[in-house]
C-alpha positions in Angstrom: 17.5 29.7 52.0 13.8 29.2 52.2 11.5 32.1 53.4 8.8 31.3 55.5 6.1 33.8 54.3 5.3 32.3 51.3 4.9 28.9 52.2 1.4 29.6 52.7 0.9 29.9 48.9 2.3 26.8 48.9 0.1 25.4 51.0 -3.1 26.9 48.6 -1.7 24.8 46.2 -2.3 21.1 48.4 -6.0 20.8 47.7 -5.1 21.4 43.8 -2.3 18.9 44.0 -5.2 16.3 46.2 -8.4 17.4 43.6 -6.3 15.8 40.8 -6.2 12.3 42.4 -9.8 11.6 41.0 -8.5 11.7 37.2 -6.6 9.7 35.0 -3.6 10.7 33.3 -1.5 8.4 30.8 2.1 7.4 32.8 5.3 8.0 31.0 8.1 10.5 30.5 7.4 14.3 28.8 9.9 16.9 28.0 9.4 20.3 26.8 10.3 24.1 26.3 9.2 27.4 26.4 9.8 31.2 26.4 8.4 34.2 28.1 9.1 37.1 30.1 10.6 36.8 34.1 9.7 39.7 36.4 11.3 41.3 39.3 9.3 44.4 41.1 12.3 45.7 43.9 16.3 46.7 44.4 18.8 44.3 45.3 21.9 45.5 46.7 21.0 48.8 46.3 20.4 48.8 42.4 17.0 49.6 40.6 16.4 47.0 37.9 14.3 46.5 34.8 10.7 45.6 35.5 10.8 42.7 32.9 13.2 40.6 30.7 13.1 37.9 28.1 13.4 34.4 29.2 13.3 30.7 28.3 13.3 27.5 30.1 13.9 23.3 29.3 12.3 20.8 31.0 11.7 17.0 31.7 9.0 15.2 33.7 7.8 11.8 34.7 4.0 10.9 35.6 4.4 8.3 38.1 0.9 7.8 38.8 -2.3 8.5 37.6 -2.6 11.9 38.7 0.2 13.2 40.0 3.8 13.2 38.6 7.1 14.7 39.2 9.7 17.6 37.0 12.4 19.1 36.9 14.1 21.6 34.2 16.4 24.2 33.9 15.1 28.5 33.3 17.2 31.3 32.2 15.2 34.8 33.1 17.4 36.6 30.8 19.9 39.8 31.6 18.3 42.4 33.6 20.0 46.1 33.2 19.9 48.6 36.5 20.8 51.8 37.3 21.2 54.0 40.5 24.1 52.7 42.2 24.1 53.5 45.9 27.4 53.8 48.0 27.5 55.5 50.9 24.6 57.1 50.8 25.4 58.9 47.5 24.4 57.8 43.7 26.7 56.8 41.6 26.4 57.1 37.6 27.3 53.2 36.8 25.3 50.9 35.0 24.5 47.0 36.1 23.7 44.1 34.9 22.2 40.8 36.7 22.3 37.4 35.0 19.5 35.3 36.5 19.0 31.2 36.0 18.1 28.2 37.8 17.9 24.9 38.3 14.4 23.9 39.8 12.2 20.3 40.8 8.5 20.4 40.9 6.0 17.9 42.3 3.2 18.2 39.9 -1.3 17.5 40.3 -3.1 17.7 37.0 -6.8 17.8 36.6 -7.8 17.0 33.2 -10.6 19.0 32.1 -11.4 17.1 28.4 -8.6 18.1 26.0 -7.0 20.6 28.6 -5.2 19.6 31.9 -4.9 22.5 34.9 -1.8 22.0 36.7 -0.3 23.3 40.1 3.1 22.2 41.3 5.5 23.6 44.2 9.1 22.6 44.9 12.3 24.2 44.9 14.4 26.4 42.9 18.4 26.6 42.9 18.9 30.1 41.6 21.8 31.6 40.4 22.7 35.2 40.3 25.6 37.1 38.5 26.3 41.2 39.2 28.2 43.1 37.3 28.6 46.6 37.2 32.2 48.7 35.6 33.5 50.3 39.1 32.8 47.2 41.3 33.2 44.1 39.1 31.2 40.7 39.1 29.8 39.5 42.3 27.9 35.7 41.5 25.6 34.6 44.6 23.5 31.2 44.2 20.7 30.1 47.3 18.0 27.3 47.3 14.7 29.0 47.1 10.9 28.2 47.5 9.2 27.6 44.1 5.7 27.2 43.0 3.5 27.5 40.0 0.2 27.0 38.3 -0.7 26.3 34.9 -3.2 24.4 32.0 -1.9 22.7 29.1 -3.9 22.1 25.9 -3.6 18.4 24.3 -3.6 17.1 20.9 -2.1 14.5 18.6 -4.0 11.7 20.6 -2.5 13.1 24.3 1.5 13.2 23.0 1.0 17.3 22.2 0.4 20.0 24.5 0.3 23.6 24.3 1.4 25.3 27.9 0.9 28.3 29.1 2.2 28.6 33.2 3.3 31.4 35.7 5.7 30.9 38.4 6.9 32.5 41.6 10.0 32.2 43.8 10.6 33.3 47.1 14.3 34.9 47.0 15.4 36.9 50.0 16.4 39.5 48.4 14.1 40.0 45.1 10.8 39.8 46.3 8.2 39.8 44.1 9.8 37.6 41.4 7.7 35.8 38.8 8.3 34.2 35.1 5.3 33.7 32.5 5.9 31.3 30.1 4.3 29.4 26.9 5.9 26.7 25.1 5.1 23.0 23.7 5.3 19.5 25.8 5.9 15.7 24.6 4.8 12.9 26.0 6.5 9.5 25.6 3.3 6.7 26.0 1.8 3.8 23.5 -1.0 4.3 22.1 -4.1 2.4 23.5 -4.7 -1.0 21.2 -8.1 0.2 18.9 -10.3 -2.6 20.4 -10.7 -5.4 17.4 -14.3 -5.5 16.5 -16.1 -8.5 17.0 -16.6 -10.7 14.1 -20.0 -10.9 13.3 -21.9 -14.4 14.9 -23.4 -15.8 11.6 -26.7 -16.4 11.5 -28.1 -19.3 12.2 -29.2 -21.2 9.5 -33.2 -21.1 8.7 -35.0 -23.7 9.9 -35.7 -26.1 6.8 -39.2 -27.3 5.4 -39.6 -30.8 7.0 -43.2 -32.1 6.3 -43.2 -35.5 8.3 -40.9 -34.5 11.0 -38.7 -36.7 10.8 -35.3 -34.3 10.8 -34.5 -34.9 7.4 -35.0 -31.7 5.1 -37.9 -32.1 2.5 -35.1 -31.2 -0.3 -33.3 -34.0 0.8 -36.2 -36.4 2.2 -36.4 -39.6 0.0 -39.5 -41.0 1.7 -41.4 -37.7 2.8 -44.2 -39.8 4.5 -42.8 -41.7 7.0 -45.0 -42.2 10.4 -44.0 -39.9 13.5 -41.1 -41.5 15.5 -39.9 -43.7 12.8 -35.9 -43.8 12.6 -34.6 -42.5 9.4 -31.5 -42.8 7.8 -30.2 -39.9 6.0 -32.4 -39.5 3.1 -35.1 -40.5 5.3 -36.6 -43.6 4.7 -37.1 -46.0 7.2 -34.0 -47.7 8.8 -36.3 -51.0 10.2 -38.6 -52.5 7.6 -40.7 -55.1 9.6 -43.2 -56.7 7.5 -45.6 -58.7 8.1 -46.0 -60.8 4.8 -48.9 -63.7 5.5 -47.1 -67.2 4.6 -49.0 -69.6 4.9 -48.2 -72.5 7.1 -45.3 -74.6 6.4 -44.8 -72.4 3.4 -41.9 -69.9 2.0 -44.4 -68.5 -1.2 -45.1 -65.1 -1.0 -49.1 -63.7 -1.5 -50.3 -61.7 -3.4 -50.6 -59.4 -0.5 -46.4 -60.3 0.6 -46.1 -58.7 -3.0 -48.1 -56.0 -2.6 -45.9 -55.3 0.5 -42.5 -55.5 -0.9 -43.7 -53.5 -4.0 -43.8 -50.4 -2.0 -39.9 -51.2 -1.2 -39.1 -51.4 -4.6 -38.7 -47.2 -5.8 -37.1 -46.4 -2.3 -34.2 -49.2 -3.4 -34.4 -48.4 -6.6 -33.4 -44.5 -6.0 -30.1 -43.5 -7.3 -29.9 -41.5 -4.3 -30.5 -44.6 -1.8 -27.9 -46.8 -3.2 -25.8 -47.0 0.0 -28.8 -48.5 1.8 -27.9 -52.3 3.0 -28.5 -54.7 5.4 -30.3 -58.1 6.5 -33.6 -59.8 5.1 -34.2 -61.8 8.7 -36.6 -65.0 8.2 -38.7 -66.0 11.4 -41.2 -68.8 11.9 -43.4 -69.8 14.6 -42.6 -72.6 16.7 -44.6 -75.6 15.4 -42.2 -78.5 14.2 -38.3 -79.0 15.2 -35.9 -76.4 15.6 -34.1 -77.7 12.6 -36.6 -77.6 10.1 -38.1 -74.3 11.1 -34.6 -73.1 10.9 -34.7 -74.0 7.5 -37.9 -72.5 6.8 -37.1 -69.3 8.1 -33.9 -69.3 5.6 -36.4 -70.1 2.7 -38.7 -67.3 3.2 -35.9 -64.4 3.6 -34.5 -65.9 0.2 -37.8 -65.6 -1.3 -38.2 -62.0 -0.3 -34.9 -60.9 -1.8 -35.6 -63.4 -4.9 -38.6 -61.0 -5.6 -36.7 -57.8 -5.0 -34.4 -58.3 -7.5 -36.7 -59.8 -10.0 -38.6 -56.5 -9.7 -35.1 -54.8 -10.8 -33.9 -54.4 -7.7 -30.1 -54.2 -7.5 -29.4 -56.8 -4.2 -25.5 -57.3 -5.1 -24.1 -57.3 -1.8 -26.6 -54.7 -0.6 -28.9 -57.4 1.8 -28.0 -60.9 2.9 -30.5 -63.6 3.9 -30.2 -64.5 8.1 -32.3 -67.2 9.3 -33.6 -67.4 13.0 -36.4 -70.2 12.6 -38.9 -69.6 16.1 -35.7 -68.4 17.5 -37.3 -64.3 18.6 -41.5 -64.6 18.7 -43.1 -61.5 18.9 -46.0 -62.8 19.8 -47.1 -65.9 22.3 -47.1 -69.0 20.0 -49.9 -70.5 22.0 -52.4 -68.9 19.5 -53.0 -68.9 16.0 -53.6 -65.5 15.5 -49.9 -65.3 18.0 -48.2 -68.1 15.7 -49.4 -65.8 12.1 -47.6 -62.7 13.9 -44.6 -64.7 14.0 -44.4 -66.1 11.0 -42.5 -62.9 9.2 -39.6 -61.5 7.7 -38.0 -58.6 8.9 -35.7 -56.5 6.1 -33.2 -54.9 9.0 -30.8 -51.3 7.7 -27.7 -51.6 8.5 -26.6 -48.8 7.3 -28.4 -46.9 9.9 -26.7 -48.4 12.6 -23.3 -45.9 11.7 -25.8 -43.3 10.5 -25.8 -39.5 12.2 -29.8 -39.8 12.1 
């Protein structure tokens, strides 16, 4: 039966149980044991016992949330010895001997303090009693009794180890003033939190490159490190459009000495091992004086005799460039002029190899 006077104490323990609610402990099943010494300060039935005895208890809990958790175990208090038999208002000179154990269920608040948790539980207690004495035999009683108890707990081995140290009380009818002290070791069952994996390192970007004409092509690399602002560049640099404006005369597909002088500056840019991928079209142009049919012609004449001079200055043309002809077929300037009609008499050497180019 439960006695009323000490539910109190129990109730000192709530705001322990409550304070707990604002920590974090790890979830997960613990079992443990321990030994001590189980106290009893009055007579029962008329027989003065030991102060203290030897004791041990087993137990196994579950934290169920955060903060609070439930357990239950199983304590033996050990074999108390007493003396001073009363019957009848007389002494009798008989010795007697009370077995005490119990089976008991805790609801448990923890406050973790760094490495050390303080603990307060309260529950019940089924506790089980055995008298026996040489004149009157064994008398066993058993009754459901108020339990309660406070305690700290030291942890190690990453939170699965814990030292405990705890007292408890329990409110038996007819022992008052019952306690057992105990110290023992606890387990708890968890994983291990995953070490965080350590970011791999963001590489460097690379350092910006020496690029004297700004065109995006590194000066290691740059093939034609002079090229004008805005120019488009293939890969190595050089210019992807060559337009030049070589001075034929009228009606004529000879080159000048200043058409030569032109072309000459082509000649170590094709001539690079470096820029032998470099192809495309030598486009002939005209201005629009005399058929369609002849200039057409004439336009095919001059870009033949730009490559002829290429490759007589060692030029390797192979299948690098081939000749288009497009007579006074795209003016760039108004063929109403002479100075219009000069600008459009021209050849235009066209890269296509920049056309599939990254640059």
């Amino acid at each position: 039966m439960f006695i009323n006077k000490n539910l109190a104490l129990a109730a000192l323990l709530a705001p322990a149980l409550a304070i707990g609610s604002v920590y974090a402990a790890e979830p997960g099943f613990y079992l443990g044991a321990s030994g001590g010494q189980s106290f009893i300060d009055d007579e029962t039935d008329n027989i003065q016992w030991d102060d203290d005895e030897t004791g041990w208890k087993a137990y196994l809990g579950y934290q169920f949330l955060p903060w609070l958790g439930v357990e239950a175990g199983y304590v033996d208090f050990g074999q108390y010895s007493g003396d001073n038999v009363q019957v009848g208002g007389g002494n009798l000179n008989t010795d007697a001997e009370l077995d005490l154990s119990a089976w008991q269920g805790f609801l448990v608040g923890s406050l973790p303090i760094g490495p050390v948790d303080l603990f307060a539980k309260v529950g019940a207690a089924d506790l089980q009693a055995e008298i026996d004495n040489a004149r009157f035999g064994t008398e066993q009683d058993n009754d459901t009794q108020l339990a309660y108890g406070v305690g700290a707990a030291y942890n190690f081995g990453k939170g699965h180890w814990g030292l405990r140290v705890e007292a408890e009380g329990y409110d038996d009818d007819e022992v008052d003033n019952f306690y057992f002290v105990s110290a023992g070791i606890t387990y708890r069952f968890f994983s291990d939190a995953v070490e965080p994996v350590a970011a791999a390192p963001v590489a460097a970007a690379p350092a910006k490159c020496a690029d004297g004409d700004g065109d995006g092509v590194c000066d290691d690399v740059d093939q034609c490190p002079n090229t004008p602002p805005g120019t488009r560049v293939g890969p190595i640099g050089c210019d992807c459009d060559f337009t030049l404006q070589l001075q034929f005369a009228f009606d004529s597909a000879k080159l000048t000495a200043a058409d030569m002088a032109q072309l000459d500056k082509l000649v170590p840019v094709l001539n690079n091992a470096k820029a032998g991928f470099i192809g495309g079209v030598i486009e002939g142009h005209t201005d629009s004086i005399g058929s369609e049919a002849y200039n057409m012609g004439l336009s095919k004449r001059r870009a033949e005799s730009v490559a002829s001079y290429l490759a007589s200055q060692g030029v390797n043309m192979g299948n690098r460039f081939a000749t288009e002809a497009f007579g006074e077929a795209k003016p760039i300037a108004s063929n109403d002029t002479e100075a219009g009609r000069a600008e459009n008499r021209r050849v235009v050497i066209r890269r296509t190899d920049c056309d599939s180019s990254s640059k």
